[in-house]
N, C-alpha and C positions, 0 to 999 in steps of 0.2 A: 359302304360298310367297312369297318376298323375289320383287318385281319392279322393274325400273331402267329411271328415268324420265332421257331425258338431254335436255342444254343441248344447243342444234349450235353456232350460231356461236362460234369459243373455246373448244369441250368436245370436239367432231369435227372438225370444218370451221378449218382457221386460215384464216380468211375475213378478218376486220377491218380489219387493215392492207391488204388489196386495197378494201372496199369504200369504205374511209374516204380512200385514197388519189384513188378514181374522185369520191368527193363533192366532196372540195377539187378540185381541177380543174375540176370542172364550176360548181362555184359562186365559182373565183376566175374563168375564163371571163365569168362572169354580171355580173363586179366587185366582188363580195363576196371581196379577198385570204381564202385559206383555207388553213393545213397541215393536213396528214394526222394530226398531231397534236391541231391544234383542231379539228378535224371529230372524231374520236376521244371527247375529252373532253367534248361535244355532243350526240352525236349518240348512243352508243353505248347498246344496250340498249332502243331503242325501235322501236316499231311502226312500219312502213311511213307510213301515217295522220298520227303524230305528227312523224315526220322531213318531208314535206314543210308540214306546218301551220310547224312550228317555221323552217323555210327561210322561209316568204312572211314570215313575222314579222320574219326578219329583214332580210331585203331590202328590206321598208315601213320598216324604224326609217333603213335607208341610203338612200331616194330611191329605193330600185330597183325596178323592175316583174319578177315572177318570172312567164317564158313559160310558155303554159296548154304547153306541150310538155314543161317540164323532169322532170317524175315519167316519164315514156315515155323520155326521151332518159339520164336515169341509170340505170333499170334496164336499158335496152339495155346499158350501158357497161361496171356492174356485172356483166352476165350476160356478156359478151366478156370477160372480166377471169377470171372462175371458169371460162367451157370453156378456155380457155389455160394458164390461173397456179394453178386450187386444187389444194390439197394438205392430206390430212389433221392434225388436228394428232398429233406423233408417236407411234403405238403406240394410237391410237383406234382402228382395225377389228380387230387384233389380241386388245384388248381384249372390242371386241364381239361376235365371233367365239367366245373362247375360253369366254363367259358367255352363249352361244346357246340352255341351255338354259331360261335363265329369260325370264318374261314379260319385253319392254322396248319400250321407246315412246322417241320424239323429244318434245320440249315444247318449242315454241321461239318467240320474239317476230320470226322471221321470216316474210316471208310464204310461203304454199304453193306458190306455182310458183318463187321461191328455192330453197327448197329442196326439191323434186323435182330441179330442174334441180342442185345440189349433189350430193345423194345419187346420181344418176347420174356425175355427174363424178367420185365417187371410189369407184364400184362397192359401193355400199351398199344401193342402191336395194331389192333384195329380202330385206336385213337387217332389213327393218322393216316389208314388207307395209304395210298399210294402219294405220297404228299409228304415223304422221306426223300430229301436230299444231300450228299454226297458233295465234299469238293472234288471228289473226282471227275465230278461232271462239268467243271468248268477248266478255264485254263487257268485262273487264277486263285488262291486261296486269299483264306482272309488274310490282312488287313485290306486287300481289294475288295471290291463289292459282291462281285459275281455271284456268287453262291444265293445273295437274298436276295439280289436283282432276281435271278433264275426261279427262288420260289415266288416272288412275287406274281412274276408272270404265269405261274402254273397256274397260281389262286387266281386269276385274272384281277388282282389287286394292285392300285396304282399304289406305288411304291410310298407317298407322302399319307395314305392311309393304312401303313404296314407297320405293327411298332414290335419292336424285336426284343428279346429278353438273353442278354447275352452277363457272363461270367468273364471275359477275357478283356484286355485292352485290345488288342488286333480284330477282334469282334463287335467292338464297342465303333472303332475308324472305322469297320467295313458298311456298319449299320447307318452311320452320321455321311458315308460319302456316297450310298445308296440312295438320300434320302429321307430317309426313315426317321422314325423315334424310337431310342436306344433305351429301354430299362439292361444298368447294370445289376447284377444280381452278386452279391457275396455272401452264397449262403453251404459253399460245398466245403467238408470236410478239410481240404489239403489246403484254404485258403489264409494267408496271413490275415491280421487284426489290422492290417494301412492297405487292403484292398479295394474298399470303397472308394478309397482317397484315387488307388490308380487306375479306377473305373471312371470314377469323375475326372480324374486329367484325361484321359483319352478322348472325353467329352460325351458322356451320357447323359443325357434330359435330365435322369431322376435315377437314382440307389434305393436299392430295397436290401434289406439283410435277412429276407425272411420270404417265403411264399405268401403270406400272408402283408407282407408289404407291396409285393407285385400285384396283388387283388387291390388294394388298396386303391395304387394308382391305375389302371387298369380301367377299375370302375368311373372313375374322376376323367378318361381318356375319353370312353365311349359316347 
């Protein structure tokens, strides 16, 4: 049986432009000027771990001291920002919903109490049961495998019957060196008009720009 391993942030959650917005603030605050845009282009697609190492780094190249506070006082910011402002991206629970009856999993380079606290906010949360994973739980983030290897296995789903619906290029390689079939998805808010294009270089089977193109192909998989 075909089981669907999904992206959240950018695949479910149009999270980005919120969380990317709270970064620049907080780090133009700090003195490090930042848009939401360059924070965006920076930041995106990486672990928790990696976003504030990458922050002290650069605040040491500017003269600046980064407060042993600042990782507590963004995720505060961050997670005020999602119980107010998050919103599906469009036609994702519909989606998920409609394809309830197959195994599926979350894979996501978010951390676990993000998204708990996400999946709650957009009433998903028993969509997926225990079947929410974490790069934190591997050693590797994406563009490695690990992360959908690891759901894979939970779903006892051999990995060439896993097809992944990811937003990112480093999620698109993780998904192609897993194994898998990669639907890229460019359907989230913060995303440029030549993202398809850097979905399909990274090498994804099929582009959808829509949820309703991910059913599409989907249906045509099964």
């Amino acid at each position: 049986m075909r089981a669907l391993i999904f992206d959240f942030d950018g695949v479910i959650a149009d999270s980005e432009v919120l969380v990317n917005g709270a970064m620049a603030e907080n780090l133009t605050r700090l003195g490090l000027a930042t848009t939401t845009e360059q924070s965006l282009a920076t930041f995106l697609g990486k672990r928790w771990p990696e976003v504030v190492a990458l922050v002290e780094t650069r605040m040491r190249a500017q003269g600046l001291t980064t407060p042993a506070s600042f990782g507590d006082e963004l995720k505060t910011a961050i997670h005020r920002r999602f119980q107010d402002e998050l919103r599906e991206v469009p036609g994702a629970r519909a989606f998920i919903r409609a394809f309830a009856h197959l195994p599926r999993a979350i894979a996501s380079s978010s951390s676990a109490d993000r998204l708990a606290l996400c999946l709650q906010a957009l009433d998903l949360a028993s969509d997926f049961g225990d079947h929410v994973y974490s790069a934190d739980l591997v050693k590797h983030g994406k563009p490695a495998p690990d992360i959908f290897l690891l759901a894979a296995g939970k779903l006892n789903a051999a990995p060439a019957d896993c097809i992944v619906i990811e937003d990112s290029a480093g999620g698109i390689r993780a998904a192609r060196t897993a194994g898998m079939t990669a639907i890229g998805l460019a359907a989230a808010a913060h995303l440029a008009p030549d993202h398809a294009g850097k979905l399909k270089d990274a090498g994804a089977h099929h582009i959808a720009n829509s949820w309703d193109g991910v059913r599409a192909l989907v249906t045509d998989l099964l």
